[in-house]
C-alpha positions in Angstrom: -5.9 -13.1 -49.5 -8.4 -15.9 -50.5 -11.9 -14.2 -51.0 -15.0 -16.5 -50.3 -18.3 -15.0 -51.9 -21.7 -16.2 -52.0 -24.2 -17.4 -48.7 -23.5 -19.4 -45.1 -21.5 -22.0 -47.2 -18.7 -19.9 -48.6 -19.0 -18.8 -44.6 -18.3 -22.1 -43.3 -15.8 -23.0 -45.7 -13.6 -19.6 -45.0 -14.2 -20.7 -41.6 -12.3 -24.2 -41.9 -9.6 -22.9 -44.4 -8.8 -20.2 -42.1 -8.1 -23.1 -39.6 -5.4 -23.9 -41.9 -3.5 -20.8 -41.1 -4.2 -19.0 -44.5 -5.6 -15.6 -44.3 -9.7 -15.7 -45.5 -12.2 -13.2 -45.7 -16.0 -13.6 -46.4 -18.6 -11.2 -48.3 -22.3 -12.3 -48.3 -24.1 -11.7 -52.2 -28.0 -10.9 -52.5 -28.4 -12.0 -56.4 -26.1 -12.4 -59.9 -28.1 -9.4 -61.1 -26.6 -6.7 -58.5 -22.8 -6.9 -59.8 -24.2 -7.1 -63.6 -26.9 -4.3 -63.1 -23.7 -1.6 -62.0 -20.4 -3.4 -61.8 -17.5 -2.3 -59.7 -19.0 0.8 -58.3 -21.6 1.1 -55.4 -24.0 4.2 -57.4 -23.3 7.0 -55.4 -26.8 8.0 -54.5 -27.3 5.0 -53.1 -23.9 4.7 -51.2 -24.6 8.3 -49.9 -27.8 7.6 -48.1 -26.5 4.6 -46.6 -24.0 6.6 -45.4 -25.6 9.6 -44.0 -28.2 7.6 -42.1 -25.7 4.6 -40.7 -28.1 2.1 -42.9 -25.5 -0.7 -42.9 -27.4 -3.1 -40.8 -30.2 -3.2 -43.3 -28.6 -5.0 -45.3 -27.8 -8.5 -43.3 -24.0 -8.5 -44.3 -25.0 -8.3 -47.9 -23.6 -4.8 -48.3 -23.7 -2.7 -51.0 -19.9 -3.3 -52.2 -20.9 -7.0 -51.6 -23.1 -6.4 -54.1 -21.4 -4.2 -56.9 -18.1 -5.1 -56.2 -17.5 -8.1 -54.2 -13.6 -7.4 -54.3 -13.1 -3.8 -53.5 -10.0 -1.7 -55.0 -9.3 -1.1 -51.2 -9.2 -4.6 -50.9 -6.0 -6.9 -50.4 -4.9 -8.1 -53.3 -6.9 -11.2 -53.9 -5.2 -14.6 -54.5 -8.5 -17.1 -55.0 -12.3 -16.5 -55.1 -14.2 -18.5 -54.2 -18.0 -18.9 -54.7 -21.4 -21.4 -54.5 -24.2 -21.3 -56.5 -25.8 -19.4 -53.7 -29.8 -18.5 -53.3 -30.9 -15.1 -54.1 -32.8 -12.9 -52.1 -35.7 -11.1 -51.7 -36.9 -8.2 -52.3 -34.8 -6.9 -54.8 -35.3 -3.7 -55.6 -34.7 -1.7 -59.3 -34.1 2.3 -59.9 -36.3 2.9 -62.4 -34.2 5.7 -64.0 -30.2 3.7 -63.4 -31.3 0.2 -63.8 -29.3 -0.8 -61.0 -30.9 -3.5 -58.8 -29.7 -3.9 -55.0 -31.3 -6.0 -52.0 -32.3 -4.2 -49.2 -34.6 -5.0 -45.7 -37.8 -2.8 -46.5 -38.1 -2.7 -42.6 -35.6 0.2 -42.6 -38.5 2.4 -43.7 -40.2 1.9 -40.4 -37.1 3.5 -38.8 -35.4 6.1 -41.6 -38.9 7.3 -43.7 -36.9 9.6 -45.6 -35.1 6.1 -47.0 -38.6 4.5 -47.6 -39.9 7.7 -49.5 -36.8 7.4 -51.8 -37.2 4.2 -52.5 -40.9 4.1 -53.1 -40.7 7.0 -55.4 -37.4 5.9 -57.5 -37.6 2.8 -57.6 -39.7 -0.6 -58.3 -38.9 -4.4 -57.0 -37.9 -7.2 -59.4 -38.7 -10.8 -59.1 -36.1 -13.1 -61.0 -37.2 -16.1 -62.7 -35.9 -19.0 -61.1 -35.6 -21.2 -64.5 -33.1 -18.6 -65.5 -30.3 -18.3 -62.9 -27.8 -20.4 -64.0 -27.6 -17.9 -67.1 -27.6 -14.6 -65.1 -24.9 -16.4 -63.1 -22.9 -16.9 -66.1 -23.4 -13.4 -66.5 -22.0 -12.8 -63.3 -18.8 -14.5 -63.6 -18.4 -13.1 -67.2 -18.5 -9.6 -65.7 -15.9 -10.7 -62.5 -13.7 -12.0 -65.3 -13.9 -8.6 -66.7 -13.0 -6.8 -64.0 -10.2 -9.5 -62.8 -9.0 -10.7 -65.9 -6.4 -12.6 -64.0 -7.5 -14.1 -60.7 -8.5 -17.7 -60.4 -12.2 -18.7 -59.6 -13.4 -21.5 -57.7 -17.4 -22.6 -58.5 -18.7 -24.9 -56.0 -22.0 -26.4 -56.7 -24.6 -27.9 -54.8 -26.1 -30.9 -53.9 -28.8 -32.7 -56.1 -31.7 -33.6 -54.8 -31.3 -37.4 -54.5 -34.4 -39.2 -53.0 -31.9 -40.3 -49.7 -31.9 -37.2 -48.5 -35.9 -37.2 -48.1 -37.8 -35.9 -46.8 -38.4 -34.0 -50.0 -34.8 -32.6 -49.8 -35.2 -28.6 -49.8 -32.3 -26.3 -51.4 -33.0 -22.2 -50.5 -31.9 -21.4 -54.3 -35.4 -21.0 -55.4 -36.0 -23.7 -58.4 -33.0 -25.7 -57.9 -35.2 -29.0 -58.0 -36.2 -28.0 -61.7 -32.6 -26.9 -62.8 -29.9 -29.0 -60.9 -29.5 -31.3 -64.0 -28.6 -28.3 -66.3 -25.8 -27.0 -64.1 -22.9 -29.4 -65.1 -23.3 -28.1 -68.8 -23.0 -24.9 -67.6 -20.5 -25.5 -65.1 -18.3 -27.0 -68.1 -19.4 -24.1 -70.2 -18.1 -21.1 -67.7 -14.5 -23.5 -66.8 -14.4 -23.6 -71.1 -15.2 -19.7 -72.1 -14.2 -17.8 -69.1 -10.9 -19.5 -68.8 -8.9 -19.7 -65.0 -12.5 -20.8 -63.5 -12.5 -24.3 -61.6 -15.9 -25.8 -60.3 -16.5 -28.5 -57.7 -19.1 -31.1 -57.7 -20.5 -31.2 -54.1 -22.1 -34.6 -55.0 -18.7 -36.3 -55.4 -17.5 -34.5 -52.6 -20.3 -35.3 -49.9 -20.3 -38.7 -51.9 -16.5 -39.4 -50.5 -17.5 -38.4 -47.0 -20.7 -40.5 -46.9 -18.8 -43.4 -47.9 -16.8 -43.3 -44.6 -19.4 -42.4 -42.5 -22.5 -43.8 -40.8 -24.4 -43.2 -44.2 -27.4 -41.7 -42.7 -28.5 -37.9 -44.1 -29.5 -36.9 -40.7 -26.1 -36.9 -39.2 -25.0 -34.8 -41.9 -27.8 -32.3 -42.7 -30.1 -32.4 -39.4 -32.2 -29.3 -40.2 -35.6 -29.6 -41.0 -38.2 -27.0 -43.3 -41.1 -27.5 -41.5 -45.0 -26.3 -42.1 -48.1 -27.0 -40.0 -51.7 -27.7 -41.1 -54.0 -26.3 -38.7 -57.8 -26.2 -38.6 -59.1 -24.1 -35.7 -56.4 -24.0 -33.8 -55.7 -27.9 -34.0 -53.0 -29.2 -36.1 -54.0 -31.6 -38.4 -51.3 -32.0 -40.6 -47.2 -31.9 -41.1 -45.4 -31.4 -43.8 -41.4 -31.6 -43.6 -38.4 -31.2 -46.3 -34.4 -31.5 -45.4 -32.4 -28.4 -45.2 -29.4 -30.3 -47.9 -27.5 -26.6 -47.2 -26.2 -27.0 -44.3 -23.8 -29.9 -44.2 -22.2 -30.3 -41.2 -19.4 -32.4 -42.7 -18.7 -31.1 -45.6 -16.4 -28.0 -44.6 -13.7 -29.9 -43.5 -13.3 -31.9 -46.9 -13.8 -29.2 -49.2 -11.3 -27.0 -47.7 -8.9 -29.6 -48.5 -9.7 -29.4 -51.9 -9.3 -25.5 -51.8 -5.8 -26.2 -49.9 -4.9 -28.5 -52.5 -5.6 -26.4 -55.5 -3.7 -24.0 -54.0 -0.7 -26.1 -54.4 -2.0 -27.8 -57.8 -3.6 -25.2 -59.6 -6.6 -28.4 -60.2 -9.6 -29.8 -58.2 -9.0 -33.6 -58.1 -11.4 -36.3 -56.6 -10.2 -39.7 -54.8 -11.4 -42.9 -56.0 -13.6 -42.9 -53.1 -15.1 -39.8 -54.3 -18.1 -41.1 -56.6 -21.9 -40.6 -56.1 -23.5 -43.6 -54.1 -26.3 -45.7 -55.5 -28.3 -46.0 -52.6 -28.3 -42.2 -52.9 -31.6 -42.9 -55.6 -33.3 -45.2 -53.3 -36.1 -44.2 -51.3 -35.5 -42.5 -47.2 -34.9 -44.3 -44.8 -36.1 -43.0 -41.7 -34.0 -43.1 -38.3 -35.0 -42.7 -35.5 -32.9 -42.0 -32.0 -34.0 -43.2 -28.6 -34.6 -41.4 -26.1 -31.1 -41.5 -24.5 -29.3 -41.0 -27.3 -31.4 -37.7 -27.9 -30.8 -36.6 -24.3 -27.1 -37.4 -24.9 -27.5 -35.2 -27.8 -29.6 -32.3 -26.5 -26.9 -32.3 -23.8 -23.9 -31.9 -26.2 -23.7 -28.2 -27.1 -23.1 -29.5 -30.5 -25.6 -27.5 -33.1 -25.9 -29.8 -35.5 -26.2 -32.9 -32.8 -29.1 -30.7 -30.9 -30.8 -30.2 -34.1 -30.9 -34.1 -35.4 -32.1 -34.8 -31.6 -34.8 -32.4 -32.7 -35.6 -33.6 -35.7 -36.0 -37.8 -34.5 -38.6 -36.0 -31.9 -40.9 -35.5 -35.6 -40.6 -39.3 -36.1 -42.5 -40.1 -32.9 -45.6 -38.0 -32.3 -46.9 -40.2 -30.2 -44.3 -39.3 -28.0 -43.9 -35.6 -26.3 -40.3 -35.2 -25.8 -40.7 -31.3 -24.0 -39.0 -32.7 -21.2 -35.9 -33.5 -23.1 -36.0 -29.6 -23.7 -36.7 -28.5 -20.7 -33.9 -30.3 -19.2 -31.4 -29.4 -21.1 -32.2 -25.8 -22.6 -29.2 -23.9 -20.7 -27.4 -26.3 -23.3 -29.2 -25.4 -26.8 -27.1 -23.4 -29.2 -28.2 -20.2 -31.0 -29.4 -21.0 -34.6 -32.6 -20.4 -36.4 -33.2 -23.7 -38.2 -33.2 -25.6 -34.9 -35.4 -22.5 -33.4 -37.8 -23.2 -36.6 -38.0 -26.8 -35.6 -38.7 -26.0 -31.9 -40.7 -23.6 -32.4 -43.4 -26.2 -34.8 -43.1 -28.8 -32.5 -44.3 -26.5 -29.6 -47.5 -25.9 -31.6 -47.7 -29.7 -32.1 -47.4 -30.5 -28.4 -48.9 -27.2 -26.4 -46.9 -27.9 -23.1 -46.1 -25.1 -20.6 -42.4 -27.1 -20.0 -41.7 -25.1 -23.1 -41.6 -22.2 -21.5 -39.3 -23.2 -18.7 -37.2 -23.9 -22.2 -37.5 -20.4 -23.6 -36.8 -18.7 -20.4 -33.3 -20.5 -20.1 -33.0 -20.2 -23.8 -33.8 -16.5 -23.8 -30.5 -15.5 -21.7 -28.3 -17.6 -24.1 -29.6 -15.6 -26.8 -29.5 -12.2 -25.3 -25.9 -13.2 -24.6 -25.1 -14.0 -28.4 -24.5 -11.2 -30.5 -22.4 -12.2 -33.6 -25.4 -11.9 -35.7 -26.0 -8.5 -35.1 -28.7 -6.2 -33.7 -31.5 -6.8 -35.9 -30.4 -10.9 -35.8 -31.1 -10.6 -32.3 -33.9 -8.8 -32.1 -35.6 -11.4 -34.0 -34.5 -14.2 -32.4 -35.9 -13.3 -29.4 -38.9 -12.3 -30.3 -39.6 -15.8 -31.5 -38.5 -16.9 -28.8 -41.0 -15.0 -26.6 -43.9 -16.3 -29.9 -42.9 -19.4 -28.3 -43.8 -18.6 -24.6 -46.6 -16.3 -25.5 -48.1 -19.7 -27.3 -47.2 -22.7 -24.7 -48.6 -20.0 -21.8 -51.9 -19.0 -23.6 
């Protein structure tokens, strides 16, 4: 069994080398500091209560062997893990008596009080320091190697900010902008000390595929982070950053690298595989007409939907609602193009939106491979959405 462990990306690549007819499983992490704080044992208190009450969902996939254990002695055996530098999240919570830190969804104290009156009397939150995550990570893999002194680990890193992939390209590992260029040292450092650990350089990676494609970062990472300036109720300003986490094309080529160190015990790069220089030059900006969006809206492809969506931000003297309306039975289920609908409503207050939600509404209420609580706040943007266009 080949273990993928970290966020979405380890998801997406167990996803494509499961395609390759080799058995994959996937485990979500909240932080490095959960396996260190209590390695290889969930603390029983903690795994009691969750059990007793059914708290499971609370935790967004990210449960509590996730986080103490990652590989489980009930596990298959494991042949590969494989992890990213993935983002951390928040809150983490400390018991002030075990040390132990875990990530939980507060909300559940709404629901189970005798949870939230547990937690607020044993224990305190923690806020890591961004500048310092490469190091707990280190820590992290130390105490894996520990526990598996003899299973092979794969690193994969992420992409550097390059000015191309402007707007102000955005990473969801909080600090990454101010520590990307330390992470080769370490990279080198943990593949040196820890021995049998193997990391991948993303840059060369995307670097090959970029260099047979159309070269344009919107075709590749379409999701926008988007945040609205408002002044009594009118908008009078945008700012926008690149989602450079999701990269549509990316899973493909990477599982072949994972395929191929299974065979080779190495990670190789092609010739091809090198880090453009155009990649340090400023954005440039491209924008779809209006066909071509409607072409793409149409599709059913997320990541096609979304860069429609996101060329719609490069004309705002243009309302493209209608585009939405039209083809809305059509939109796939995903937040970051919900997040980017959801701003351009506010920019463009037009009631055709809510012919969009209504349609969009019953694909969602449909869609249930995020869970319950995944759901449940899906549609309740969605109906922020209506409540806004209508009012």
């Amino acid at each position: 069994m080949l273990y993928f462990s970290g966020n979405c990306q380890m998801d997406f690549l167990s996803r494509a080398v499961a395609d390759r007819g080799i058995d994959t499983t996937y485990r979500v992490l909240a932080s490095p500091l959960t396996l260190t704080s209590h390695p290889g044992q969930v603390p029983p208190q903690l795994a009691s209560m969750v059990l007793d009450m059914g708290l499971e969902n609370f935790f967004h996939g990210r449960l509590p062997s996730n986080q103490f254990q990652i590989i489980t002695p009930n596990d298959p055996p494991p042949k590969l893990l494989v992890m990213n530098l993935f983002h951390e999240n928040s809150p983490l919570f400390i018991h002030k008596q075990d040390k132990y830190i875990f990530f939980m969804d507060p909300v559940v104290w709404e629901s189970h009080p005798k949870m939230g009156t547990w937690m607020k009397a044993e224990c305190g939150m923690i806020q890591p320091n961004p500048a310092t995550y490469l190091k707990r990570y280190g820590e992290m893999l130390a105490t894996l190697r520990s526990m598996h002194p003899d299973l092979p680990i794969v690193v994969v890193s992420r992409l550097s900010p390059y000015p191309a992939f402007g707007p102000e390209p955005h990473s969801y590992l909080d600090g990454w902008a101010d520590i990307y260029r330390e992470a080769p040292a370490h990279m080198k450092a943990w593949e040196k000390e820890l021995g049998n650990v193997h990391t991948v350089d993303m840059n060369r990676i995307f670097g090959g595929i970029w260099n047979e494609s159309d070269k344009r970062i919107e075709s590749h990472c379409p999701f926008l982070k988007l945040s609205l300036e408002e002044t009594d109720g009118t908008v009078t300003g945008l700012h926008a950053g690149r989602d450079v986490e999701h990269i549509g094309s990316m899973w493909p080529q990477l599982a072949e690298k994972i395929t191929a160190y299974l065979k080779t015990g190495r990670i190789g790069y092609t010739q091809n595989e090198t880090i453009p220089v155009e990649w340090n030059r400023p954005w440039q900006p491209h924008k779809l007409d209006q066909s071509t969006m409607l072409k793409k809206l149409s599709s059913g492809g997320n990541y096609l939907c979304a860069e429609a969506v996101g060329s719609f931000f490069l004309d705002l003297g243009t309302d493209y609602t209608e585009l939405l309306a039209q083809t809305g039975h059509l939109t796939p289920i995903c937040h970051n193009t919900l997040h980017m609908i959801k701003t351009y409503s506010r920019i463009f207050k037009n009631p055709l939106m809510a012919q969009w939600c209504e349609v969009h509404r019953k694909t969602a209420e449909r869609y249930t491979d995020g869970g319950p609580l995944y759901q449940k706040d899906y549609l309740e943007r969605i109906e922020t959405i209506k409540a806004f266009v209508t009012g």
